[in-house]
N, C-alpha and C positions, 0 to 999 in steps of 0.2 A: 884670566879675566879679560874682557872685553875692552877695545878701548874706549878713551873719552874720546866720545865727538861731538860735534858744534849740533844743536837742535836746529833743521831748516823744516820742520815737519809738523804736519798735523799733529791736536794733542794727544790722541790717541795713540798715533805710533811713537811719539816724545815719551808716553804713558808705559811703552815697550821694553824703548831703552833703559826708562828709571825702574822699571820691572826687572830689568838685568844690570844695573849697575850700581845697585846698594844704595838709592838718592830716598830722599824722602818727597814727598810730592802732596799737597792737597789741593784740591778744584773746588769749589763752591761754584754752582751755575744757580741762576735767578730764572726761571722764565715769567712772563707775563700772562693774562690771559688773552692779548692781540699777537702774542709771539715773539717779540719783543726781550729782552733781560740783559745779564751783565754774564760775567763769568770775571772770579775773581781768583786768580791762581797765587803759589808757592810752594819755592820748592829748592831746596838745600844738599848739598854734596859737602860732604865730611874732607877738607884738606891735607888731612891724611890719604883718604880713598886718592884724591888727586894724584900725590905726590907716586902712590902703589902704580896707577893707572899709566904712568910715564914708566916706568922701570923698564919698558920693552922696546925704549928706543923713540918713543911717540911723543918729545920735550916739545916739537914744534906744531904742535896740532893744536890748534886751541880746545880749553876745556868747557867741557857742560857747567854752569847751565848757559843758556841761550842767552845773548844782549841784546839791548833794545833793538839794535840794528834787524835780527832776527825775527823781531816780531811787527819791527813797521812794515818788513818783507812780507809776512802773511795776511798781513791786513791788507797790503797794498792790491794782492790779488782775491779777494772774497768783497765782492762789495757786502755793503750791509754791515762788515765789520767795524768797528772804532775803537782803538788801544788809547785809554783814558790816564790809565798809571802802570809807572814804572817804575824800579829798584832795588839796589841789590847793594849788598851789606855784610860784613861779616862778623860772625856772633860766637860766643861762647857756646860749645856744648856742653851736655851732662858729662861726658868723660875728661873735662877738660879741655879738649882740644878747641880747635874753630872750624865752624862752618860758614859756608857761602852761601848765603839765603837770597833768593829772588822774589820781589812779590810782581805780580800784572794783575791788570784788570782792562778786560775787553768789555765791550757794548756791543751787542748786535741787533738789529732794527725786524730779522722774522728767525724763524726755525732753520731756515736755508741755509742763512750764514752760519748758523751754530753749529749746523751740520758739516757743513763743510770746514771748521775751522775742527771740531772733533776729529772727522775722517774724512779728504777728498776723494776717498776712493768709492766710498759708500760701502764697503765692505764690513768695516768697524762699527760703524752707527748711521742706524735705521731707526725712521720715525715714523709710525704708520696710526692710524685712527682705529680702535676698535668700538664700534656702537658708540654711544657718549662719552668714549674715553679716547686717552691717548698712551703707546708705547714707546718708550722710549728701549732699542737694544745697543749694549757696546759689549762690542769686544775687547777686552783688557789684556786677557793672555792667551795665546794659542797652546793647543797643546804640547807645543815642542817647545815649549818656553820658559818648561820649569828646568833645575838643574840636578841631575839624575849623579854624576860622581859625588856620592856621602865626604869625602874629603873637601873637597871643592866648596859644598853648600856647608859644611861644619866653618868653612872662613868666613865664605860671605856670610852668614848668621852672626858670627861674632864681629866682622866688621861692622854690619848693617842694624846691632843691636840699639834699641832707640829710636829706628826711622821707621816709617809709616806711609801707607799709603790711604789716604781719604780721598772722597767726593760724597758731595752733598747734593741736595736739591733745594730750591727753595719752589714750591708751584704752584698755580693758580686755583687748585683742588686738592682735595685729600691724598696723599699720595703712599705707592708701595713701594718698597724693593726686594725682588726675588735676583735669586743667584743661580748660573747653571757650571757646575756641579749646586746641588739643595743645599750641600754642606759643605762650608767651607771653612777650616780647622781655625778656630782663635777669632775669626772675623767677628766684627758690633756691626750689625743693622739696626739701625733705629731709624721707625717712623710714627711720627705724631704730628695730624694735622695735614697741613701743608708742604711737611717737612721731612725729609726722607735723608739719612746717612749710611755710607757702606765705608769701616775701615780695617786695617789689618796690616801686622808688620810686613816688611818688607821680607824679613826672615822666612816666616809664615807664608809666605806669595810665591817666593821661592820654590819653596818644599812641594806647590802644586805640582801633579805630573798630569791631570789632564784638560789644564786650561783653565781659564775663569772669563763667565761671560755674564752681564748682569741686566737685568730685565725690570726698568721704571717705570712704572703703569701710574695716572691718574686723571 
């Protein structure tokens, strides 16, 4: 298993790591129709996973997820961006145990920043105008990103049972979401309205083998 590291990164590649280290994670982004919105984040690591994550000798590395400290760091270089709420808590899970929950919520003043606070590479997320609409693309998973030893993904599945990966939309038109792969095993897309959801366990995200990229039109 991978180790726990401290998040200093766009959410997209944050989005990577929680794709590889059993976290559960949900984004909710707002946009406006001047370009404008929020993004409201959370996102939780199982204190067991922790505790697994150190067995390799890594006790002095700080663990995921990210603290404020982290995120006044990416706001500090994105202008346009503004970190409104912060917090983090630790709660009962379904098994029993405790998790470590994070909540944030950013502000960003156009697309730019949203962009950039997603992917600064622009690799990850591309936003381009088609006729009267707009695209939204992210890259979530690469193809080398799922976990190919059946031993390996039989763990992480049963550690990761429970956790989930969401993102929402909220947008200033009718909105869609397509997936590339078309199908993607276990996943809920729902859109109605304005309103557009993609989620799917973590387990399930896993077992991809050739990537997951997701395509937000409206």
């Amino acid at each position: 298993m991978k180790k726990l590291l401290t998040i200093k990164m766009p959410l997209l590649c944050f989005a990577a790591v929680v794709l590889n280290s059993c976290l559960g994670v949900s984004a909710d982004i707002t946009i406006k129709a001047d370009g404008s919105g929020k993004i409201a984040l959370e996102y939780r690591v199982s204190q067991a996973l922790e505790s697994l994550g150190r067995l390799d000798g890594n006790e002095k590395m700080p663990a995921i997820p990210a603290g404020r400290t982290d995120f006044e760091r990416t706001v500090s270089r994105i202008p346009g961006l503004k970190l409104s709420h912060y917090s983090s808590k630790d709660v009962r899970n379904a098994s029993g145990g405790s998790d470590l929950v994070t909540s944030a919520a950013l502000d960003f003043t156009d697309t730019g920043a949203l962009l950039a606070f997603l992917d600064s590479t622009g690799s990850r997320a591309v936003m381009v105008q088609e006729g009267q609409g707009t695209l939204l693309r992210l890259n979530l998973l690469d193809p080398s990103g799922g976990v190919s030893n059946p031993d390996l993904l039989s763990l992480l599945k049963e550690i990761s049972n429970g956790y989930e990966f969401t993102i929402s939309f909220n947008l200033p038109k009718n909105a869609g979401i397509t997936t590339l792969p078309a199908s993607v095993p276990a996943a809920r897309i729902v859109s109605s309205g304005t309103k557009a959801s993609f989620s799917v366990s973590i387990g399930d995200l896993l077992s991809l083998k050739d990537g997951l990229a997701m395509e937000v039109r409206w």
